[in-house]
KOLPASE-469541 format. One line per field, with one value per residue (C-alpha): residue number from 0; residue in one letter; x, y, z. Coordinates in Angstrom, 3 decimals, padded with zeros to 6 digits. Each point is the difference from the previous one (the first is absolute). Layout:
<nodes>
num (NUM:...)
residu (A:...)
xx (X:...)
yy (Y:...)
zz (Z:...)
</nodes>
This chain:
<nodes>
num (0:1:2:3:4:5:6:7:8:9:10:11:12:13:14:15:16:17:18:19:20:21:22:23:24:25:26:27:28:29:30:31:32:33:34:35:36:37:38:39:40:41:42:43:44:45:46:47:48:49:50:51:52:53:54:55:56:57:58:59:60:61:62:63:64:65:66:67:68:69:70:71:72:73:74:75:76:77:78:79:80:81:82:83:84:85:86:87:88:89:90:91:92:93:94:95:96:97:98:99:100:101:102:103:104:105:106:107:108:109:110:111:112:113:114:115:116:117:118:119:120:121:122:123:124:125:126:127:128:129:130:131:132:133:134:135:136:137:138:139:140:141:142:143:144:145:146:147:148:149:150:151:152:153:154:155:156:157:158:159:160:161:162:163:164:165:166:167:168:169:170:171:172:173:174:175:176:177:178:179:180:181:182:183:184:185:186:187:188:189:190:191:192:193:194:195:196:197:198:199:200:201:202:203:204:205:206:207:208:209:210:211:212:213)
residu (X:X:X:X:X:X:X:X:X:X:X:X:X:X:X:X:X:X:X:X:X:X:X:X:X:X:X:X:X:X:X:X:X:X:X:X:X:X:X:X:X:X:X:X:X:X:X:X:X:X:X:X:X:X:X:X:X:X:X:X:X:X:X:X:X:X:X:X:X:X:X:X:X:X:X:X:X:X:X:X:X:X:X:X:X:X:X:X:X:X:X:X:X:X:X:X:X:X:X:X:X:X:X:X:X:X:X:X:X:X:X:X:X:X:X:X:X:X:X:X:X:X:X:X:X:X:X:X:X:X:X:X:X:X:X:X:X:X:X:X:X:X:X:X:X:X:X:X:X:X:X:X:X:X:X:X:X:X:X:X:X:X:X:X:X:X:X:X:X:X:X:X:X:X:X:X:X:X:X:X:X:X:X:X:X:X:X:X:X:X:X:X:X:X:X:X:X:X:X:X:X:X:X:X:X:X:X:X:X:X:X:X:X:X)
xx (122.890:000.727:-003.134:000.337:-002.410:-001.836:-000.802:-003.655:000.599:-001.856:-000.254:-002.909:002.373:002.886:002.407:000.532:001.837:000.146:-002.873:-002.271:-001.744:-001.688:-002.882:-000.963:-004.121:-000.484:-002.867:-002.104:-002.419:-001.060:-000.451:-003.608:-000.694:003.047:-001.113:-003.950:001.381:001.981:-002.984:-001.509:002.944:000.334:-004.320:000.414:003.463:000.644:003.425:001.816:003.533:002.250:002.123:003.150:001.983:001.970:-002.936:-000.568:-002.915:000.651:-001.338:-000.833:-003.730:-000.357:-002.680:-000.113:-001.114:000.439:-000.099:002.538:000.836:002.922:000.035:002.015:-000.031:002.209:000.409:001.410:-000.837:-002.255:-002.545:-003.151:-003.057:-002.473:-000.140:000.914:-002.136:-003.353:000.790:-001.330:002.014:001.961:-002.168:000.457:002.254:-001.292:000.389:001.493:002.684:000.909:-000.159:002.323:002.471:000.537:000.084:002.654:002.249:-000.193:001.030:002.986:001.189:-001.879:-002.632:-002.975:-000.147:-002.889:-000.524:-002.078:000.956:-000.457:001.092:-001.930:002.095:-001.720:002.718:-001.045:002.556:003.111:-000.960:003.439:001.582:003.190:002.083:-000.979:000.376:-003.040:000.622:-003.021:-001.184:000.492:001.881:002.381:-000.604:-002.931:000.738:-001.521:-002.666:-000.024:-002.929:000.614:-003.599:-000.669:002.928:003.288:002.841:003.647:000.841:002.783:001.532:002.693:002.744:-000.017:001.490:-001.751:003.480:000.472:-000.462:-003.872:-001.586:-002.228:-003.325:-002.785:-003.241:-003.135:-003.316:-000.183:003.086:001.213:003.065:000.014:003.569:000.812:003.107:002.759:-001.405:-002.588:001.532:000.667:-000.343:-002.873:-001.895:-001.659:000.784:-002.197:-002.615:-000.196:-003.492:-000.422:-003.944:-000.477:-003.047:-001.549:000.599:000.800:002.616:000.408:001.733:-001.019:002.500:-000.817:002.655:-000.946:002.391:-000.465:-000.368:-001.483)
yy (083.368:001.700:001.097:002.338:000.550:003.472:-000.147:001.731:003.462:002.216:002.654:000.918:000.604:-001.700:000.370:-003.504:002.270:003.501:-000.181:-002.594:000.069:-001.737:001.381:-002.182:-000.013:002.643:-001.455:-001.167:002.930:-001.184:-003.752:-000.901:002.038:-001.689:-003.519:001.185:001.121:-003.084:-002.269:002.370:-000.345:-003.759:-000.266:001.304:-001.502:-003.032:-000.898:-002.124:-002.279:001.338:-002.016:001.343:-000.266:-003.012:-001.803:000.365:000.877:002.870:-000.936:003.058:000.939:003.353:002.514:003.439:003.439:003.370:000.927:-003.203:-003.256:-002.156:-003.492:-002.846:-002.888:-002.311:002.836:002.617:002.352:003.539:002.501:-000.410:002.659:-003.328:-002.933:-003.111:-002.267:002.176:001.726:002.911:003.033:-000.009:001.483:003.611:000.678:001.040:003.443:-001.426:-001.849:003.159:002.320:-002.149:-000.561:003.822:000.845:-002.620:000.874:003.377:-000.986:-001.352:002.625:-001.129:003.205:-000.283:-003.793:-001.168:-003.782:-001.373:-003.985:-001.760:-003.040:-002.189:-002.823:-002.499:-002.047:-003.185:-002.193:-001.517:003.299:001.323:002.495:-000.817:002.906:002.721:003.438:001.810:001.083:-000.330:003.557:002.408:002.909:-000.786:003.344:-000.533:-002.048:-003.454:-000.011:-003.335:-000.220:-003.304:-001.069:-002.924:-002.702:000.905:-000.241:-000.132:002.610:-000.573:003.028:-000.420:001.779:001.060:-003.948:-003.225:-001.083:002.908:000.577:-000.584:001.539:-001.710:002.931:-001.416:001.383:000.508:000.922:003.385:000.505:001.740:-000.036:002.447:-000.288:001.903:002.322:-001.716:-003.122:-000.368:-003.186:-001.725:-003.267:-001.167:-003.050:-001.355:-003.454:-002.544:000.931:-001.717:-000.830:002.648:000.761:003.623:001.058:001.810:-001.642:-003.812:-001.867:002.071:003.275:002.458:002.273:002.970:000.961:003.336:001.288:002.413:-002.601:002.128)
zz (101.601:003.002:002.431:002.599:003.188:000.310:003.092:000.893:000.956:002.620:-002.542:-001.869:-003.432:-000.831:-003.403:-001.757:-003.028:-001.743:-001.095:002.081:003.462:002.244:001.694:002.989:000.377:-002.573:-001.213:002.957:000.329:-003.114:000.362:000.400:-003.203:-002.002:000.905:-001.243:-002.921:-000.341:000.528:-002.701:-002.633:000.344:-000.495:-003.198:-001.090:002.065:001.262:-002.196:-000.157:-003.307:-001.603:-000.900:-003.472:001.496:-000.009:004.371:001.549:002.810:003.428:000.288:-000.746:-001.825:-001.285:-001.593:000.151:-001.802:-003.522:-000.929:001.678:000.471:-001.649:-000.458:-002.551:-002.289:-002.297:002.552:002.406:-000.797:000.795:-001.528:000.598:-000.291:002.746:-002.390:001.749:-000.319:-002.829:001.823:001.640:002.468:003.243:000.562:002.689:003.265:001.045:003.498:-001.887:-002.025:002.694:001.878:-002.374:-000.838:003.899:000.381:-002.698:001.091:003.419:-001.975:-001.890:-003.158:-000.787:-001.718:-000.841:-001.863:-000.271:-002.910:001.148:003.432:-000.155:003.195:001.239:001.927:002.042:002.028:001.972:-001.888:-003.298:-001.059:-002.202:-001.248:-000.604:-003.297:-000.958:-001.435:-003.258:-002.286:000.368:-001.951:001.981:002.105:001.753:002.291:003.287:000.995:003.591:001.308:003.312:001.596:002.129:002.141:000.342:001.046:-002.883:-000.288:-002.853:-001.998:-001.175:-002.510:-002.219:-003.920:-000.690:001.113:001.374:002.490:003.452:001.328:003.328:001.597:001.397:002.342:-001.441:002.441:-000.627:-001.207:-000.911:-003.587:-002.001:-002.616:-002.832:-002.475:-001.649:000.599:001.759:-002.804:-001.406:002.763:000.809:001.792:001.481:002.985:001.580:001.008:002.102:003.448:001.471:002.436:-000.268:000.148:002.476:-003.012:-002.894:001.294:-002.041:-002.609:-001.263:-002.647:-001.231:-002.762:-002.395:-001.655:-002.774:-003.172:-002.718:-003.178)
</nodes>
């Protein structure tokens, strides 16, 4: 697989595709109500490790929002509308997250976005994500926000095939990369995470996927 270095730009938008941007610090007027809200989310549906149908168990740490929820097992991946592990609902999403995730698409191209799942990522030192496109919702349509807080990350932006080409995006705190149209399918990961405390947040990084599941 070849990699390729973007190298962090000056500007407060850059293109990564058609139909995918990144929007440097788009989201830090917001942070000390996202992390609440966080703290709030993961009270009520605790972080947890998935396992995946191969039978591994993610190193990243993940919760839910919205009207449905991303999960993982030996049986596949899905939405569900109730957290398995309570048996409850998933918690409502937080007007914050919402709000954010419409402005940002927007900012993007992508009008009048309405989320109904956030997935929360909780990333700690070593917590990967190997490359994936995301392609259990419904509509294909509707863009995918991704807010990266706390711990810097090395994005890895890919093409349509797992073989092809794969850029390499520093992420800071705050920043946003919305994809969608063409760049919908993409493939996508983030490599290990280096252990580079963040003043805020110490070692750890949060990052909230919102896409139109239902």
């Amino acid at each position: 697989m070849e990699t390729l270095d973007l190298f962090e730009p000056t500007e407060r938008e850059q293109r990564l595709g058609p139909g995918a941007v990144l929007l440097r610090g788009f989201a830090l007027p917001q942070v000390p109500a996202l992390v609440a809200a966080i703290a709030a989310v993961a009270s009520a549906s605790p972080f947890r490790h998935l396992v995946t149908p191969g039978g591994f168990t993610m190193s990243v740490a993940m919760t839910n929002c919205g009207a449905l929820g991303w999960t993982s097992d030996r049986l596949g991946y899905q939405y569900t509308a109730i957290d398995p592990e309570s048996g409850a609902p998933w918690p409502a999403m937080p007007a914050v997250f919402a709000q954010l995730a419409n402005e940002a698409a927007a900012a993007a191209g992508f009008e009048h976005f309405e989320p109904d799942a956030c997935l929360v990522n909780r990333y700690t030192p070593g917590a990967r994500l190997s490359l994936h496109q995301d392609k259990n919702e419904r509509d294909y349509t509707a863009p995918i926000v991704s807010v990266s807080l706390g711990m810097r990350a090395t994005f890895l932006w890919g093409g349509l095939a797992r073989s092809g080409p794969t850029l390499k995006v520093a992420l800071r705190h705050g920043d946003v990369v919305v994809w969608g149209g063409a760049d919908r399918l993409r493939y996508h990961g983030v490599s290990p995470l280096k252990d580079e405390p963040h003043a805020l947040l110490g070692s750890q990084r949060f990052n909230l996927t919102f896409r139109q599941a239902g």
